[in-house]
N, CA and C atoms of all chains as a GROMACS GRO file, in nm:
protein
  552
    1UNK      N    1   0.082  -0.122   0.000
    1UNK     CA    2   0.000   0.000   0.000
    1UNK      C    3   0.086   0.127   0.000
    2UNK      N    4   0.240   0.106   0.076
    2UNK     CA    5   0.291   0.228   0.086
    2UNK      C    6   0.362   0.238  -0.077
    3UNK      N    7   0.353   0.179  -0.165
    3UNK     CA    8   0.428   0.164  -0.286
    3UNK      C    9   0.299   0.226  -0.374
    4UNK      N   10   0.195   0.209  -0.366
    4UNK     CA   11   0.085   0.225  -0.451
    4UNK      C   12   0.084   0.382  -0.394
    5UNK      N   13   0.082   0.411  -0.251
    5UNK     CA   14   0.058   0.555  -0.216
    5UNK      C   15   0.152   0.659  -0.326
    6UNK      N   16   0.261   0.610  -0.303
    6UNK     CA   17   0.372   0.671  -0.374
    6UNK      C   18   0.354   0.687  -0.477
    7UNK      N   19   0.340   0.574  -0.580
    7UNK     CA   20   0.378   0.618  -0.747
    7UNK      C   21   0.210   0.699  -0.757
    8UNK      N   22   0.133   0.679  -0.679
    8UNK     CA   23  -0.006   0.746  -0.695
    8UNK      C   24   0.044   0.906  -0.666
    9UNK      N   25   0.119   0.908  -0.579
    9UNK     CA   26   0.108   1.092  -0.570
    9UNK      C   27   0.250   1.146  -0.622
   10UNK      N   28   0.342   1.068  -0.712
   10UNK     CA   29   0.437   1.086  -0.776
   10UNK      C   30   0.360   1.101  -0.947
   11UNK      N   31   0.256   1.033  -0.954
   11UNK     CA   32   0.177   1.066  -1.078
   11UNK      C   33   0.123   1.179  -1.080
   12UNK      N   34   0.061   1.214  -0.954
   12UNK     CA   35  -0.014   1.353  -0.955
   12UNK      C   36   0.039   1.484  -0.932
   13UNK      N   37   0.176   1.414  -0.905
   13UNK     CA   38   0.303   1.537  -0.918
   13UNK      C   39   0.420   1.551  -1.079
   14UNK      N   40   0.321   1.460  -1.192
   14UNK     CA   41   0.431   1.470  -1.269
   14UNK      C   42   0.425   1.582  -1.323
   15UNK      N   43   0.342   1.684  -1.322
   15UNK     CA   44   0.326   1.804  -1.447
   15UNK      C   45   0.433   1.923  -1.372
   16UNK      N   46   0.439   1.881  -1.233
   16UNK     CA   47   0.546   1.977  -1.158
   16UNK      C   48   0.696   1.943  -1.201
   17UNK      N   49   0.686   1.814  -1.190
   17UNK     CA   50   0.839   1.768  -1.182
   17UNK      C   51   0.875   1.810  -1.310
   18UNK      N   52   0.783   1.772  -1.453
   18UNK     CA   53   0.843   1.775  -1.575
   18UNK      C   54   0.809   1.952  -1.620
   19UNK      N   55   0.752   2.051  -1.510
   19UNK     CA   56   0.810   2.169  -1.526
   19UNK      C   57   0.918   2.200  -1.454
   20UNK      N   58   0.989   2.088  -1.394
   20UNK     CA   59   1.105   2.173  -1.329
   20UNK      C   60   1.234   2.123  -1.424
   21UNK      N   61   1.227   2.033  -1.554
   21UNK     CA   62   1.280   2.000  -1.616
   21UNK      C   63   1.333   1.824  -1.616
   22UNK      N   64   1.260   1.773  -1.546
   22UNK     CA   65   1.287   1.630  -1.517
   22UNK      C   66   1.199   1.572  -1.566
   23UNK      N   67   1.248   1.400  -1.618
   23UNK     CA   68   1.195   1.314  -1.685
   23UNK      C   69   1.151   1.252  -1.546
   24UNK      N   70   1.080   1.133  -1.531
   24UNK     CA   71   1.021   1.019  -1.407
   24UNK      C   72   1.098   0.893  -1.496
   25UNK      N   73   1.136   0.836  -1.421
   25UNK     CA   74   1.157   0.710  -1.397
   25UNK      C   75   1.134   0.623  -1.279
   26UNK      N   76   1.037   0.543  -1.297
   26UNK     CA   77   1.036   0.470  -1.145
   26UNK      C   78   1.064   0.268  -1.184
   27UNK      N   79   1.140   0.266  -1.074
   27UNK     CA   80   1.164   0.127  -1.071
   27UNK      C   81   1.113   0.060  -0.958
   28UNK      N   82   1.078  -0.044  -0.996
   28UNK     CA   83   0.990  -0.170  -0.958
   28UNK      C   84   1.101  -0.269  -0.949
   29UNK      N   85   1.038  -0.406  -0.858
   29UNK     CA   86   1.089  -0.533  -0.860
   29UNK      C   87   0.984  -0.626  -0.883
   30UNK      N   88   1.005  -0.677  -0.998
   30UNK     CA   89   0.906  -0.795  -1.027
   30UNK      C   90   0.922  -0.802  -1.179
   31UNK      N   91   0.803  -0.844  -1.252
   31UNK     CA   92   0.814  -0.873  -1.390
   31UNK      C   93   0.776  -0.771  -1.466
   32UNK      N   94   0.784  -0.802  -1.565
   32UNK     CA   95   0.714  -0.686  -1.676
   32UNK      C   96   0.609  -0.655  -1.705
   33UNK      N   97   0.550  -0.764  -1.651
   33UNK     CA   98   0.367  -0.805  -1.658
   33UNK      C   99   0.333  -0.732  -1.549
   34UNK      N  100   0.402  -0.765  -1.388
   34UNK     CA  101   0.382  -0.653  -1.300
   34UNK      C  102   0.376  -0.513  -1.329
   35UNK      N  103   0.480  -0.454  -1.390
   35UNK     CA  104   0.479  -0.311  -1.407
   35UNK      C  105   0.360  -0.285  -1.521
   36UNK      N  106   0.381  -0.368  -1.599
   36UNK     CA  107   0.267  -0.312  -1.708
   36UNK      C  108   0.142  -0.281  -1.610
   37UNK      N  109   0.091  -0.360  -1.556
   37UNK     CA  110  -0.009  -0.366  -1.459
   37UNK      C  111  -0.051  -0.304  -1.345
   38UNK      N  112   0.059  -0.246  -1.297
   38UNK     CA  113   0.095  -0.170  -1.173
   38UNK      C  114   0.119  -0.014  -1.214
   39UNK      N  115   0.168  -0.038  -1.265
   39UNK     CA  116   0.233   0.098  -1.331
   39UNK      C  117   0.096   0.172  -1.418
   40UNK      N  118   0.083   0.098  -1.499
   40UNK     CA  119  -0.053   0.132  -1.597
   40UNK      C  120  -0.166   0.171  -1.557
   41UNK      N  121  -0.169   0.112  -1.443
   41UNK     CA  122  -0.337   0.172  -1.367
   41UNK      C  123  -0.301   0.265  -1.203
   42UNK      N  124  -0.183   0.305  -1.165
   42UNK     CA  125  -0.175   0.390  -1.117
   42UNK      C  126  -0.102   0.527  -1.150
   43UNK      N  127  -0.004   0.528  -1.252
   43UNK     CA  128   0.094   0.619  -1.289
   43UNK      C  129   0.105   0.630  -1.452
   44UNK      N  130  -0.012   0.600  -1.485
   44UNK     CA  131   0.012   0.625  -1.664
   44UNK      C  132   0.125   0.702  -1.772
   45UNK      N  133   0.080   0.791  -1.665
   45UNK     CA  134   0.256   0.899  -1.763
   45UNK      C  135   0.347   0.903  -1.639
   46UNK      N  136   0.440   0.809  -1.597
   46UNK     CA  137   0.530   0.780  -1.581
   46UNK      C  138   0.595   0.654  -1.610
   47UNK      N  139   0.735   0.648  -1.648
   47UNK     CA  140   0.777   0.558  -1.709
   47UNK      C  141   0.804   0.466  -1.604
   48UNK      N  142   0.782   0.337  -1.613
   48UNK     CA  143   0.790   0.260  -1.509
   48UNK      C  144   0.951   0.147  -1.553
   49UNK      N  145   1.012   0.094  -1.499
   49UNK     CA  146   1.107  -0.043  -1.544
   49UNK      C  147   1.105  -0.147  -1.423
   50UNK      N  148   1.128  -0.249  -1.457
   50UNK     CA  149   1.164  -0.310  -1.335
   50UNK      C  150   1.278  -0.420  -1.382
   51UNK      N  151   1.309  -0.517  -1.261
   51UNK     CA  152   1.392  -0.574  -1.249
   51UNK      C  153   1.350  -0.672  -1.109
   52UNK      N  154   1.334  -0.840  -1.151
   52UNK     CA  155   1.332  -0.934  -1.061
   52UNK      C  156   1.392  -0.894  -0.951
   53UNK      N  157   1.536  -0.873  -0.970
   53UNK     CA  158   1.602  -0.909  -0.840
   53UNK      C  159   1.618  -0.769  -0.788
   54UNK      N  160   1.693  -0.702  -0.677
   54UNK     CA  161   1.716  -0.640  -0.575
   54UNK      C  162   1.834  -0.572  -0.593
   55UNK      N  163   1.974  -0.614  -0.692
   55UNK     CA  164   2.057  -0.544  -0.722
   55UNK      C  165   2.100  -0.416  -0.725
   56UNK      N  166   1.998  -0.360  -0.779
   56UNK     CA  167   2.047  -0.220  -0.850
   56UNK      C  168   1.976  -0.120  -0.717
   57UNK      N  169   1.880  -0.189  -0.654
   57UNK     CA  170   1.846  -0.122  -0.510
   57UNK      C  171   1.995  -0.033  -0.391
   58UNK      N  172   2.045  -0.194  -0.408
   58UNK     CA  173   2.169  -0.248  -0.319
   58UNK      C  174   2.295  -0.121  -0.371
   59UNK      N  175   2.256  -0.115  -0.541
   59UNK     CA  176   2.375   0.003  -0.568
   59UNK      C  177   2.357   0.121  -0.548
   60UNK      N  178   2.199   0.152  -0.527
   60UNK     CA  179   2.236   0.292  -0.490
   60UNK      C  180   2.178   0.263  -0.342
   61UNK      N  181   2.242   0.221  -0.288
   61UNK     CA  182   2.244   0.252  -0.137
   61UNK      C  183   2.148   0.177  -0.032
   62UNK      N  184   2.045   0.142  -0.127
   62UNK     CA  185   1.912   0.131  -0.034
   62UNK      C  186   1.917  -0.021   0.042
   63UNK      N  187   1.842  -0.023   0.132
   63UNK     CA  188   1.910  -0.130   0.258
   63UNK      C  189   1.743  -0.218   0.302
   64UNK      N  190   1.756  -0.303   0.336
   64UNK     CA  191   1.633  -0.411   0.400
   64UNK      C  192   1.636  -0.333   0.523
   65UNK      N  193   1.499  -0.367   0.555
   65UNK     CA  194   1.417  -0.336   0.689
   65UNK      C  195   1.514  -0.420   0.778
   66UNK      N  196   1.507  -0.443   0.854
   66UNK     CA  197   1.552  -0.527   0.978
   66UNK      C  198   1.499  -0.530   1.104
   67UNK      N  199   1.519  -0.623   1.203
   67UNK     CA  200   1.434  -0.650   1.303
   67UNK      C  201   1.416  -0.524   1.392
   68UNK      N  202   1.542  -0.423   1.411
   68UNK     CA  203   1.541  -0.316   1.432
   68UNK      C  204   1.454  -0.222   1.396
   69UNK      N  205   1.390  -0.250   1.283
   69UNK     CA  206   1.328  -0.110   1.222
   69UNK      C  207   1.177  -0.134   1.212
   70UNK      N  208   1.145  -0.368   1.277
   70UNK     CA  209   1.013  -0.347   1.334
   70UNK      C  210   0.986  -0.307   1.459
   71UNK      N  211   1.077  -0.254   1.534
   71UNK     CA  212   1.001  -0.162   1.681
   71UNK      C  213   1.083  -0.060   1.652
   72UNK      N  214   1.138  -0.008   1.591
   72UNK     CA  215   1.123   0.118   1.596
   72UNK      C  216   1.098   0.241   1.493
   73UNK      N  217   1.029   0.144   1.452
   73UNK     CA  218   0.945   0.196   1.298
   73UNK      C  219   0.808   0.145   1.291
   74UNK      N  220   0.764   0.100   1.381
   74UNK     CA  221   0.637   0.026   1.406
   74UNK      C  222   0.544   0.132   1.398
   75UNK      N  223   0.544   0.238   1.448
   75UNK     CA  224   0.445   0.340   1.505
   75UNK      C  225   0.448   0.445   1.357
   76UNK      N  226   0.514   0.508   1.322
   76UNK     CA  227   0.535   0.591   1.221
   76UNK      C  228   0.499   0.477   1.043
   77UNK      N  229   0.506   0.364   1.074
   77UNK     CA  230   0.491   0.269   0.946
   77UNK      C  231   0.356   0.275   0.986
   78UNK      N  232   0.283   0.192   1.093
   78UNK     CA  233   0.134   0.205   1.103
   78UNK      C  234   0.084   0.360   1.055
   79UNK      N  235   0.132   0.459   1.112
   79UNK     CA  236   0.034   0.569   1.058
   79UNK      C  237   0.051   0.635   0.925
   80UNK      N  238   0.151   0.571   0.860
   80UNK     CA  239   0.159   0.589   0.723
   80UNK      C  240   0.064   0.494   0.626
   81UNK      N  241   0.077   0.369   0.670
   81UNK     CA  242  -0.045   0.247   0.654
   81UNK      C  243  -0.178   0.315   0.692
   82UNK      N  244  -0.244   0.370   0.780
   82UNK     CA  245  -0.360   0.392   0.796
   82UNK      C  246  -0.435   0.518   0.677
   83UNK      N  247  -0.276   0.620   0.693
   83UNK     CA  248  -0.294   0.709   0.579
   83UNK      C  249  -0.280   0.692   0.444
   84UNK      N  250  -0.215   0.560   0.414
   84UNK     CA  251  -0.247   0.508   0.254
   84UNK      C  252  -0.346   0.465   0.279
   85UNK      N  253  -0.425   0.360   0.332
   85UNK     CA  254  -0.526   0.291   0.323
   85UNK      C  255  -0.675   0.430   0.313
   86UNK      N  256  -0.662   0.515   0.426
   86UNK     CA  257  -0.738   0.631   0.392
   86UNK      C  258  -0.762   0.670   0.244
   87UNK      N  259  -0.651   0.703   0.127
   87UNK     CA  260  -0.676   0.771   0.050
   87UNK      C  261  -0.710   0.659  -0.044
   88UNK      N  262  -0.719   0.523   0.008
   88UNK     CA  263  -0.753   0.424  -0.102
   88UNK      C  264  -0.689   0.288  -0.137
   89UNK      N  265  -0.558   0.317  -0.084
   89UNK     CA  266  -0.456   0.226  -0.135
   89UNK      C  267  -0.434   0.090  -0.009
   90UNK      N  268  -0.522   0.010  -0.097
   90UNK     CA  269  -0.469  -0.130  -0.058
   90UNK      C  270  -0.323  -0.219  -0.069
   91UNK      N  271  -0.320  -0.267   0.056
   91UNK     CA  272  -0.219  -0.383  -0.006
   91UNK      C  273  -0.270  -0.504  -0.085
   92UNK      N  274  -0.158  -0.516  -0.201
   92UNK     CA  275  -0.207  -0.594  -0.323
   92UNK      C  276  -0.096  -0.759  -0.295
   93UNK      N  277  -0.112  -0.838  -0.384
   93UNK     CA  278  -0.006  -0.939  -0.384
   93UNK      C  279   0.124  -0.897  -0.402
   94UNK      N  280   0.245  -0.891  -0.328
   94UNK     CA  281   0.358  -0.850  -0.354
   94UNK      C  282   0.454  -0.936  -0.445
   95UNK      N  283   0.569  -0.840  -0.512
   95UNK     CA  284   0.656  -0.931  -0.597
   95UNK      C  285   0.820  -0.870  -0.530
   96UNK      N  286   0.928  -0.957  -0.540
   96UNK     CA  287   1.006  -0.916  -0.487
   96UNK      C  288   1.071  -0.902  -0.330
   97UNK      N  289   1.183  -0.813  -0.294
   97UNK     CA  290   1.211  -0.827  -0.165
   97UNK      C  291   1.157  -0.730  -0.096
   98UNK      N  292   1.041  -0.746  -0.028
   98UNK     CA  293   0.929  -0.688   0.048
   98UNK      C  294   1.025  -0.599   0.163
   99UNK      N  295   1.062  -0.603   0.217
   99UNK     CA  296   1.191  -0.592   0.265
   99UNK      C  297   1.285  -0.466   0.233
  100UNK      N  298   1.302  -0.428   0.130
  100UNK     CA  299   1.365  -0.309   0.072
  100UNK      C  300   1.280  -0.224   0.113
  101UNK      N  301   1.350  -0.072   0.132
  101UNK     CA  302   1.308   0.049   0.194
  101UNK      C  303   1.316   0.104   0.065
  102UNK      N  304   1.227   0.180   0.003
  102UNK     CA  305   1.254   0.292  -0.130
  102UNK      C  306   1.335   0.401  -0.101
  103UNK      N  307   1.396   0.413  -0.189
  103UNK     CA  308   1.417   0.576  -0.189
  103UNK      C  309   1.433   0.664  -0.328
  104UNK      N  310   1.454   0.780  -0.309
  104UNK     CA  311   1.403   0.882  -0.463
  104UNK      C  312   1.581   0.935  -0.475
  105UNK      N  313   1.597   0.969  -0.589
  105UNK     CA  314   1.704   1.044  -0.675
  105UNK      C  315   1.677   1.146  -0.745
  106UNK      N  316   1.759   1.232  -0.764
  106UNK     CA  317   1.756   1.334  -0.875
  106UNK      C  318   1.906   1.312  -0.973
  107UNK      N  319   1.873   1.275  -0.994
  107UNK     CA  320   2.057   1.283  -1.113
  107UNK      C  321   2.012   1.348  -1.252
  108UNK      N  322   2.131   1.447  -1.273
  108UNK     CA  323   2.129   1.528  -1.385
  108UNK      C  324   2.210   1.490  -1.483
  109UNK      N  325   2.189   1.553  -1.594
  109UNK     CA  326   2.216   1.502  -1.735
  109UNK      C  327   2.412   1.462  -1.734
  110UNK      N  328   2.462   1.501  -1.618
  110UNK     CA  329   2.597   1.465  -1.672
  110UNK      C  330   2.550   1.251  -1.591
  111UNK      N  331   2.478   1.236  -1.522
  111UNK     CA  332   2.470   1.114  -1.451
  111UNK      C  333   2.524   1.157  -1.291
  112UNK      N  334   2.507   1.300  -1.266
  112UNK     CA  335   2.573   1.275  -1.109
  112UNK      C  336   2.434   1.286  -1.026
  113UNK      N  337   2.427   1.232  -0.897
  113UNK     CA  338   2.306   1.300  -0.796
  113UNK      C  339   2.322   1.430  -0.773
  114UNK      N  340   2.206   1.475  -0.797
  114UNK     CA  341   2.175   1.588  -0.688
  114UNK      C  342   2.119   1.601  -0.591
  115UNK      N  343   2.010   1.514  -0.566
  115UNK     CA  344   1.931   1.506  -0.463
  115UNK      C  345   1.912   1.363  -0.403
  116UNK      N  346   1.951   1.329  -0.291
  116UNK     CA  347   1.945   1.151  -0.247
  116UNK      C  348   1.819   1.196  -0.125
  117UNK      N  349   1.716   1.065  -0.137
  117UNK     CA  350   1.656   1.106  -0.049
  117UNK      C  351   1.608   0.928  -0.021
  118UNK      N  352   1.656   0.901   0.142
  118UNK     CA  353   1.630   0.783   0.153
  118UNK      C  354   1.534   0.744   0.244
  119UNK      N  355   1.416   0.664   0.248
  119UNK     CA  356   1.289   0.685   0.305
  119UNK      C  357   1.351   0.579   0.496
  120UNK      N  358   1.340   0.638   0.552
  120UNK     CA  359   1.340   0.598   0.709
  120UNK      C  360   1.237   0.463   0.713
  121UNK      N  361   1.136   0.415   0.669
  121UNK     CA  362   1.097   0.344   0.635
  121UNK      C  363   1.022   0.365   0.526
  122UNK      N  364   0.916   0.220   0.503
  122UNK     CA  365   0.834   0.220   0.349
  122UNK      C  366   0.749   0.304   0.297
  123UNK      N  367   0.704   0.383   0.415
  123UNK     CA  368   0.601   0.486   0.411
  123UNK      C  369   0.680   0.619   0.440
  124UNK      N  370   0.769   0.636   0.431
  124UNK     CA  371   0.859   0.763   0.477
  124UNK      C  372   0.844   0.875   0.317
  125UNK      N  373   0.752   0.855   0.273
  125UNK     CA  374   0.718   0.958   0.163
  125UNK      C  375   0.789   1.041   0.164
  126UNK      N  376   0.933   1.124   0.053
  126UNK     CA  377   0.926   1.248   0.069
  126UNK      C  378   0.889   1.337   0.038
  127UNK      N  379   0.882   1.474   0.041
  127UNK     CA  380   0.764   1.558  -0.009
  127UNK      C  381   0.807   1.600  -0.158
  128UNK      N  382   0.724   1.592  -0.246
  128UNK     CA  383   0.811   1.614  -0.381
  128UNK      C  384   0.834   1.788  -0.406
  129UNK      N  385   0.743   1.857  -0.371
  129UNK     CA  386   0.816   2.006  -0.388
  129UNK      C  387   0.934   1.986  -0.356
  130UNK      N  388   0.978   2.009  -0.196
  130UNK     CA  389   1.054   1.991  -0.121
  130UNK      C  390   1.196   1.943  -0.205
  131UNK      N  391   1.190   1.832  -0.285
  131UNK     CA  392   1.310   1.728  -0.321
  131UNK      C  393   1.310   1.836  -0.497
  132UNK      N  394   1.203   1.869  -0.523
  132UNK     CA  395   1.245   1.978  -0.657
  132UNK      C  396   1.297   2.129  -0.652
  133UNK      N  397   1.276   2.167  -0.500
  133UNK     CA  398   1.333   2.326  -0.429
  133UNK      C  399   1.485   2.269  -0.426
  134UNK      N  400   1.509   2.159  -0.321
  134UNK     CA  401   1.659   2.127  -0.344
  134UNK      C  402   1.706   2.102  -0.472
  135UNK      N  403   1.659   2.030  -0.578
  135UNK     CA  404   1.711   2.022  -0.731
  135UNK      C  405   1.753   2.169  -0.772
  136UNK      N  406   1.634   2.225  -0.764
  136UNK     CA  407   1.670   2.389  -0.834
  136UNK      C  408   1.769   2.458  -0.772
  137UNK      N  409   1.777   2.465  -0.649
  137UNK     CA  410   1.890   2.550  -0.604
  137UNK      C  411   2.021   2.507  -0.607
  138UNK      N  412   2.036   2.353  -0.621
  138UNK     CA  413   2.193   2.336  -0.667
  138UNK      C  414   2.208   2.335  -0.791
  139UNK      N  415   2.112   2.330  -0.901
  139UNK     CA  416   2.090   2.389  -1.069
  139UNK      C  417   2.090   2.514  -1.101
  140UNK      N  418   2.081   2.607  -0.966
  140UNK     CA  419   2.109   2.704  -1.015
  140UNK      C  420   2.005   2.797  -1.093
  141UNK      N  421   2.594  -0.344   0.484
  141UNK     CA  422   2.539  -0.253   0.514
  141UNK      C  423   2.584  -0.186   0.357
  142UNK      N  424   2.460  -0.100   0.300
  142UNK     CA  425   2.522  -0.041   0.158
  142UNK      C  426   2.597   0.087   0.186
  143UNK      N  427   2.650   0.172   0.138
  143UNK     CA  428   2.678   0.286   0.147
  143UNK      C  429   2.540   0.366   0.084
  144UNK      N  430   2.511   0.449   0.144
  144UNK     CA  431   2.433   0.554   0.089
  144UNK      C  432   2.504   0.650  -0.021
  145UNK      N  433   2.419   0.693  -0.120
  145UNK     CA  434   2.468   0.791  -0.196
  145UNK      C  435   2.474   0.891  -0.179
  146UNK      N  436   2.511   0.980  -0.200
  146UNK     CA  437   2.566   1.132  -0.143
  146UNK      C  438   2.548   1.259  -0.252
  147UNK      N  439   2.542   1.350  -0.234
  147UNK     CA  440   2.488   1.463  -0.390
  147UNK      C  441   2.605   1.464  -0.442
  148UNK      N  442   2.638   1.470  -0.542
  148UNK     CA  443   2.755   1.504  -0.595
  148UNK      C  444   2.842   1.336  -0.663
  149UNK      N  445   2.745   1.241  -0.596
  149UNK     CA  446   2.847   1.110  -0.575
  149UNK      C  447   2.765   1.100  -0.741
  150UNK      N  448   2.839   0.984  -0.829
  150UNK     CA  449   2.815   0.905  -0.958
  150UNK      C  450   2.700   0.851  -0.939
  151UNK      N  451   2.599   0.826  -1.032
  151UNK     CA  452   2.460   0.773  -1.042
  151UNK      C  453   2.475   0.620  -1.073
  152UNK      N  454   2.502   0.514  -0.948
  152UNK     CA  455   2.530   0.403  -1.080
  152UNK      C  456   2.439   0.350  -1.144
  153UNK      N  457   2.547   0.319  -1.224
  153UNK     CA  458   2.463   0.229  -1.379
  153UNK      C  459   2.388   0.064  -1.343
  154UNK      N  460   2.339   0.065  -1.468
  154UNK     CA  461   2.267  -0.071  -1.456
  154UNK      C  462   2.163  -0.049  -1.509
  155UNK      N  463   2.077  -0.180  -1.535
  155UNK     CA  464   2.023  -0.257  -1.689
  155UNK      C  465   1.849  -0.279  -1.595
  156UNK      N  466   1.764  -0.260  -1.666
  156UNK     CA  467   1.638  -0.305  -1.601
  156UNK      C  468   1.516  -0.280  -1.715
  157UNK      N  469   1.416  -0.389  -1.704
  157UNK     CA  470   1.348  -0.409  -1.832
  157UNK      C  471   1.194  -0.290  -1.838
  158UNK      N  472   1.199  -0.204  -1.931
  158UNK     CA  473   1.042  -0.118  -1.986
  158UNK      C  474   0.921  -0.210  -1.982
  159UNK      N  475   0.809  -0.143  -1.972
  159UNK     CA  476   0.694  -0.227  -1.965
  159UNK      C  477   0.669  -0.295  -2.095
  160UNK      N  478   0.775  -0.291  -2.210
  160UNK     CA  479   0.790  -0.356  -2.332
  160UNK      C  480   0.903  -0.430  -2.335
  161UNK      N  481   0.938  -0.472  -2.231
  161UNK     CA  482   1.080  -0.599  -2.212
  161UNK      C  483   1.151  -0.542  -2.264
  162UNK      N  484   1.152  -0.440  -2.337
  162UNK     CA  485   1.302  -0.345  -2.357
  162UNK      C  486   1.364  -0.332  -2.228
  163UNK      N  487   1.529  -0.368  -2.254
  163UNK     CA  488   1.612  -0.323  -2.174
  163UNK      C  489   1.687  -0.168  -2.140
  164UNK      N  490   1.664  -0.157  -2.010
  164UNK     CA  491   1.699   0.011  -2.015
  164UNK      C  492   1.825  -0.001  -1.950
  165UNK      N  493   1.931   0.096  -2.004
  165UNK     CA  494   2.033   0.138  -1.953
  165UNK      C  495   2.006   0.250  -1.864
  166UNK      N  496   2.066   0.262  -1.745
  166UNK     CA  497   2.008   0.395  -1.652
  166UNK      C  498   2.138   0.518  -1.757
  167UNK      N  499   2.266   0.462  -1.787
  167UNK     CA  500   2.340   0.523  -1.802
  167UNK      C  501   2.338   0.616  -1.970
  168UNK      N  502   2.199   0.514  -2.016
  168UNK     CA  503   2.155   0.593  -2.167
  168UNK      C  504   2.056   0.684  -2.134
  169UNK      N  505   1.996   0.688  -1.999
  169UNK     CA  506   1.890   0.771  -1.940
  169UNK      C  507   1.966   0.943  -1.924
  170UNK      N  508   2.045   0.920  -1.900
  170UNK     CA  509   2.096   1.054  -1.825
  170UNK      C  510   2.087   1.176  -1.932
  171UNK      N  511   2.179   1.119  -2.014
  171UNK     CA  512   2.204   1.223  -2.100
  171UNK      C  513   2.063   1.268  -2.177
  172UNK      N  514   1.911   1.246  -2.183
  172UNK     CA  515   1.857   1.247  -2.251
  172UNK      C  516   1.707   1.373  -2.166
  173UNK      N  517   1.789   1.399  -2.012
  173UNK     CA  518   1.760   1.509  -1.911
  173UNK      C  519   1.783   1.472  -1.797
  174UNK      N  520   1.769   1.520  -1.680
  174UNK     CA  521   1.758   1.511  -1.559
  174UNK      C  522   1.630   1.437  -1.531
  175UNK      N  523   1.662   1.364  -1.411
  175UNK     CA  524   1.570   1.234  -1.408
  175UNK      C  525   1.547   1.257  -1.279
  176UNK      N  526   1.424   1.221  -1.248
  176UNK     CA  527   1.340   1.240  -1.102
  176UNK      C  528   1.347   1.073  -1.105
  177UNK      N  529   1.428   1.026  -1.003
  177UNK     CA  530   1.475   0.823  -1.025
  177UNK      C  531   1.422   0.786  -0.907
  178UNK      N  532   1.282   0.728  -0.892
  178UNK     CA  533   1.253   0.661  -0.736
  178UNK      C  534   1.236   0.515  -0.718
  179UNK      N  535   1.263   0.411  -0.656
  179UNK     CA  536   1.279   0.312  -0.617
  179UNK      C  537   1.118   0.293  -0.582
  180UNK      N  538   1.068   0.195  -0.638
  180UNK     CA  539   0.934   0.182  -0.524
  180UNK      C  540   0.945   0.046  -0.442
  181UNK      N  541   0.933   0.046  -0.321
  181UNK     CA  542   0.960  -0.077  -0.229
  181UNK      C  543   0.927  -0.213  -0.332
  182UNK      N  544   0.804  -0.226  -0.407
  182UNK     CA  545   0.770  -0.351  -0.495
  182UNK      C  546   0.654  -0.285  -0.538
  183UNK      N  547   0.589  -0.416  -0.651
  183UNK     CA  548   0.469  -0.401  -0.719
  183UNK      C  549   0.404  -0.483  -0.625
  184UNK      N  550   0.305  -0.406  -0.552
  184UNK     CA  551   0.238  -0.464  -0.502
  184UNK      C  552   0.121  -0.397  -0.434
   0.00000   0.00000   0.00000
């Protein structure tokens, strides 16, 4: 649900992002049939890819939940869960390592980051103005 | 434990399939604008 919240209000933020000069790319873990499916009926104009395995997670940084981060992420994950489920978003059948924490990028046309933003847990949304105010001001 | 990425640090590369089993290079992505790149936990 916290994955559906996301690309749902990353869709309804694309006309901002692609006026601040950025393309969307979002990646998935699972099949192609997943994303077609997933992707297609929540985020239409954004480009979706995926990839079975967990790899390319692992390269840019992003890390598994751990037993640690069910008590002390318990409370802030529930009220992010109650607030996806509010605006609609069910949990669906999952694909992949359930387990991985998301997080968002900005990298510019030479391929460097500008903006790393890594979610504290699954529901740790960040705010997308917010992550396009930081883009612009180190763009200059 | 991964290293986190850092602003300024290299975007790495790597291969992952379009909702048309086309294979995407992240590293043919770049040059073609600045990319808003988010991870979603899974399809699910």
């Amino acid at each position: 649900m916290h994955c559906r919240e996301w690309l749902a209000l990353v869709e309804s933020h694309h006309e901002e992002i692609k006026a601040a000069g950025l393309g969307v790319l979002a990646i998935g873990q699972g099949k192609v049939r997943h994303a077609v499916r997933y992707c297609g009926r929540l985020a239409p104009n954004i480009a979706c890819i995926c990839n079975e395995g967990d790899e390319l997670y692992l390269e840019y940084g992003l890390r598994e939940a751990g037993w640690g981060d069910l008590i002390t992420k318990a409370v802030p994950n529930l009220k992010a869960g109650l607030r996806a489920a509010a605006r609609g978003h069910t949990q669906g059948a999952t694909t992949g390592n359930i387990q991985m924490i998301p997080g968002t990028f900005i990298v510019d046309r030479e391929g460097v980051i500008q903006v790393a933003h890594y979610n504290d847990y699954a529901g740790d949304h960040p705010n997308i103005p917010d992550l396009l105010d930081r883009y612009r001001e180190k763009a200059g | 434990m991964t290293k986190r990425l850092q602003p300024g640090d290299r975007a790495p590369d790597g291969t992952a399939l379009d909702t048309d089993g086309r294979p995407v290079r992240l590293e043919e992505c770049w040059p073609q604008g600045p990319t808003f790149l988010t991870f979603l936990r899974h399809f699910g």
